[in-house]
C-alpha positions in Angstrom: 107.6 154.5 84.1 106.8 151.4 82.5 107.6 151.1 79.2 105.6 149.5 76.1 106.2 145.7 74.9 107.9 146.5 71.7 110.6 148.9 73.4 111.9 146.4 75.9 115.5 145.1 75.2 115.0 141.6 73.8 112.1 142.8 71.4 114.4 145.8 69.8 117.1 143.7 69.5 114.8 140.8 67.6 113.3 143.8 65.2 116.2 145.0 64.7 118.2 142.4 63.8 115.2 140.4 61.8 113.4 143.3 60.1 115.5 146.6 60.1 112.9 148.5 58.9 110.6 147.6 61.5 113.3 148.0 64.1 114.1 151.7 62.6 110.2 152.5 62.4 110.3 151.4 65.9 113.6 153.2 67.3 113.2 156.8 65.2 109.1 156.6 66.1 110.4 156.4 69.8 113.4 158.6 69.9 111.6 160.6 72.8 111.4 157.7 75.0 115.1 157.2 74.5 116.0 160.2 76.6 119.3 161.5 75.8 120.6 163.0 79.3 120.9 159.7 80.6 124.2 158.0 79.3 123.0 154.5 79.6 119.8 155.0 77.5 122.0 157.5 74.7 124.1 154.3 74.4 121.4 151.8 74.3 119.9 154.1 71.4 122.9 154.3 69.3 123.6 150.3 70.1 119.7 149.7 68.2 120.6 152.2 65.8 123.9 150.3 64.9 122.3 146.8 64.9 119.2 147.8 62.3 122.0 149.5 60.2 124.3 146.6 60.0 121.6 143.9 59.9 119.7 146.7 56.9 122.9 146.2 54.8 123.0 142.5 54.9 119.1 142.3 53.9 119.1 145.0 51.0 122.1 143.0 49.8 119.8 140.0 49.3 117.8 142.0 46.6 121.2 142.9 44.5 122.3 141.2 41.7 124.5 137.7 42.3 128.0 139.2 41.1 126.9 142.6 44.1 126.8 139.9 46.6 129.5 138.0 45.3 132.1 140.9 45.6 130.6 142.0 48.6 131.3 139.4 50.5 134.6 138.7 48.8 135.7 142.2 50.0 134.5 141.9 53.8 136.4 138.6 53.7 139.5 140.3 52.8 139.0 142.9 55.3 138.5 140.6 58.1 142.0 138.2 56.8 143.9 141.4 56.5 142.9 142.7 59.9 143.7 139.4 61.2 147.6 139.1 59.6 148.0 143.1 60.5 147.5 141.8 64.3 149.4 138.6 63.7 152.6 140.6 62.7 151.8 143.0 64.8 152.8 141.4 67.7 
């Protein structure tokens, strides 16, 4: 079965990453198509799902206040160092 234009792989990826809501109009429209007995498709579902979620938090932030964004990105930055020194001394 051949399947629409805007569910291929690239085009997904490209709504989902440049306008989430589009890409989750797109994904939760077409969770049928997705069909859940098949492991690969279950996974490629969740992947989209994942993508429009993460990419969704960075563009909402872009409508918050400076100081949001500012603390924000201060406190993903000090997740990201501290996961980096907990491997460092880890090993």
């Amino acid at each position: 079965m051949k399947k629409p234009w805007y569910l291929k792989t690239g085009w997904v990826f490209v709504f989902c990453t440049l306008t989430p809501p589009i890409g989750y109009l797109i994904i939760l429209t077409n969770l049928k198509k997705f069909d859940n007995k098949d492991k690969e498709q279950f996974e490629q579902k969740i992947f989209y799902l994942a993508i429009a979620t993460s990419a969704m938090a960075f563009w909402v932030l872009k409508f918050t206040p400076p100081i949001v964004q500012k603390v924000v990105l201060c406190g993903l930055l000090a997740i990201f160092i501290g996961r980096k020194l907990k491997r460092m001394f880890k090993k």
